[in-house]
C-alpha positions in Angstrom: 0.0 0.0 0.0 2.6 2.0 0.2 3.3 2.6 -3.3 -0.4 3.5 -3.7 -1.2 -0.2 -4.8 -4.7 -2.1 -3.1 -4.2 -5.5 -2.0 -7.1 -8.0 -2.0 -7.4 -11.3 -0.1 -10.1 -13.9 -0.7 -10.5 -16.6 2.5 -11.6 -20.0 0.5 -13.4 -22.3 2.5 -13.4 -25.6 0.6 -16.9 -27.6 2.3 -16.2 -30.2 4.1 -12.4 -30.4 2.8 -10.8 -33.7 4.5 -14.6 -35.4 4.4 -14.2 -35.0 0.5 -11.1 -36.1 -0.7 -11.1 -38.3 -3.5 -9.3 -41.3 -2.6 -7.9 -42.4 -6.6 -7.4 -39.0 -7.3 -4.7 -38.7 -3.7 -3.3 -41.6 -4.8 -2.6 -40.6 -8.3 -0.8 -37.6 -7.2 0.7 -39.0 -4.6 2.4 -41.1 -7.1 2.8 -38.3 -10.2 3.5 -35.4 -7.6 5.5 -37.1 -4.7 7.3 -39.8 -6.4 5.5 -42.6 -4.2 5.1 -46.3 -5.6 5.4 -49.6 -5.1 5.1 -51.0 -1.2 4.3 -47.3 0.1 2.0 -46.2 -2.4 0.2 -49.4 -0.9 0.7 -48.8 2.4 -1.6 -46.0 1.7 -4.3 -47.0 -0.3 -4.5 -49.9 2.7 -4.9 -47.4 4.9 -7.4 -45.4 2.8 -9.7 -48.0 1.3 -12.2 -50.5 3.0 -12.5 -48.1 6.5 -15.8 -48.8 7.5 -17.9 -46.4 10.5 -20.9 -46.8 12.4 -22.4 -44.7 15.1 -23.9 -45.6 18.6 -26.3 -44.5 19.9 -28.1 -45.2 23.5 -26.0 -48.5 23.2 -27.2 -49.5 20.3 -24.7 -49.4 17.4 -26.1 -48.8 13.6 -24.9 -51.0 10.6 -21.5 -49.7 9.7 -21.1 -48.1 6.1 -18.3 -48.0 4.2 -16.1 -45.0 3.4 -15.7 -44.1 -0.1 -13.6 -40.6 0.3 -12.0 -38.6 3.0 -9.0 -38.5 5.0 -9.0 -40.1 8.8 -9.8 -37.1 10.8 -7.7 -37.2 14.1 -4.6 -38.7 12.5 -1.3 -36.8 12.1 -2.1 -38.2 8.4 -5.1 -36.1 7.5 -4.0 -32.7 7.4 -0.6 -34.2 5.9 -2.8 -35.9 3.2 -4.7 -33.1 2.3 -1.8 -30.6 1.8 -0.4 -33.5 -0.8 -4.6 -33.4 -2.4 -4.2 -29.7 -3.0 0.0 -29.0 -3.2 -0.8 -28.5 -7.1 -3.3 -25.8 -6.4 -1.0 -23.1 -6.9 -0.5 -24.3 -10.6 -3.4 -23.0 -11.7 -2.9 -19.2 -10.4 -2.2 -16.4 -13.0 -2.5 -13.5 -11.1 -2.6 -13.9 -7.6 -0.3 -16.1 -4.5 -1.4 -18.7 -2.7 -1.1 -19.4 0.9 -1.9 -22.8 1.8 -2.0 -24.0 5.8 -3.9 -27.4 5.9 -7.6 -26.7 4.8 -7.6 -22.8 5.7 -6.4 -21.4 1.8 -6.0 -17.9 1.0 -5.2 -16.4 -2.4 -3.7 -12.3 -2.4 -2.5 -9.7 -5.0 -2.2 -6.2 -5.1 -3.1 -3.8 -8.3 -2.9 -0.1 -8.8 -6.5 0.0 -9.7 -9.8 -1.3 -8.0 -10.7 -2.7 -11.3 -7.3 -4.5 -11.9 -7.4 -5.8 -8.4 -11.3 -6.8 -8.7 -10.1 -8.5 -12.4 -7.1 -10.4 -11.2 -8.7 -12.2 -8.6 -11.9 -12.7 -10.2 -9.6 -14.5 -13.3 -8.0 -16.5 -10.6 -11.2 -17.4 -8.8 -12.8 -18.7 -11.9 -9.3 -20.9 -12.2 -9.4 -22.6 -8.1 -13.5 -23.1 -8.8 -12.2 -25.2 -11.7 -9.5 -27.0 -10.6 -11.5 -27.9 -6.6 -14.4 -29.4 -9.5 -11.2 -31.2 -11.3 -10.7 -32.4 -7.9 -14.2 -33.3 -7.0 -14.0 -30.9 -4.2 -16.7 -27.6 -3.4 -15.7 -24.3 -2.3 -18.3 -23.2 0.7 -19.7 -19.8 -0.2 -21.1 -18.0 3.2 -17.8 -19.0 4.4 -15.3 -17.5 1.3 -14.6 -13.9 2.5 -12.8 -11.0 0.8 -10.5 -8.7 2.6 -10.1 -5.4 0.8 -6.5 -3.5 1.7 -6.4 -0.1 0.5 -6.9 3.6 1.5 -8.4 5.8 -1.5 -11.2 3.0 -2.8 -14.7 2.0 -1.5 -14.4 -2.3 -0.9 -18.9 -2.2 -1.9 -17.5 -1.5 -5.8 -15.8 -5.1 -5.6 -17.4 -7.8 -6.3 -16.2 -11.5 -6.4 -17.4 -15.1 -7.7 -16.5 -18.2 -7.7 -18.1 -20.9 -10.0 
C-alpha cells in the first residue's frame, strides 16, 4: 500500500475439505507429484480404502457403512494428506499467490486500480473453482470472504465469484 497499490485477499473455505477427498485421485498424485510407488503407495491406499464407521447410539450401534472418500480425521495423516490433495493448487494461479496452511487457503495480489485488483482475482477465482471441480471438491460460499487493503477505494465497488 505503500506505493499507492490495493491488495485483496479472498479466504476460500473448501466444504467439508478432508470429508471430501477423493481417494484415486490422492493416490494418483501421490504417485505423479510425490514420487510414491510400489510397497508405500500401498501402504496408503490400505490405509485409505475399506474403512468402515458406524455410530452408537443409547448403546445401540447402527450398521456400519463404508467409506468411499476422505481422510482419517484425528490422524497426524489427514491434514498431511490433504496438503499432498491440493499441493498443485497453486499451478493454476495467474495472477494472484497462494497461501496454503492445511484446509484454511488464501489467495492475495495487489493492483494499482480497483478494477485490476477486482479482475485479477476474479480470473483467478474462476481458475481454483475449476480446478476444486477437477478435484471433485466444493468451495463453501457463506464462508469464502474477501478482505479489501487499500486507503483511497470503497471495498462495496468489488465484487467476487467463484463458480
Amino acid at each position: 500500500m505503500d506505493n499507492g497499490q490495493l491488495s485483496g485477499v479472498v479466504f476460500l473455505d473448501i466444504r467439508k475439505a478432508f470429508d471430501s477427498i477423493d481417494h484415486t485421485i490422492l493416490l494418483q498424485k501421490m504417485n505423479d507429484q510425490f514420487g510414491i510407488k510400489n510397497v508405500e503407495l500401498d501402504w496408503f491406499k490400505s490405509y485409505l480404502t475399506n474403512r468402515e464407521q458406524a455410530c452408537i447410539v443409547n448403546g445401540a450401534m447402527s450398521s456400519p457403512k463404508t467409506i468411499v472418500c476422505g481422510v482419517p480425521q484425528g490422524s497426524i495423516l489427514g491434514p498431511l494428506l490433504f496438503l499432498l490433495y491440493i499441493n498443485d493448487l497453486p499451478e493454476c494461479l495467474e495472477k494472484t499467490s497462494p497461501h496454503l496452511y492445511a484446509d484454511d487457503t488464501q489467495i492475495s495480489t495487489s493492483a494499482k486500480t480497483i478494477e485490476e485488483l477486482t479482475e485479477n482475482l476474479n480470473n483467478d477465482l474462476k481458475k481454483v473453482g475449476e480446478w476444486l471441480a477437477r478435484n471433485k471438491l466444493q468451495h463453501h460460499p457463506t464462508k469464502t470472504k474477501l478482505m479489501y487493503i487499500g486507503s483511497k477505494y470503497n471495498a462495496d465497488t468489488m465484487t467476487y465469484d467463484i463458480p
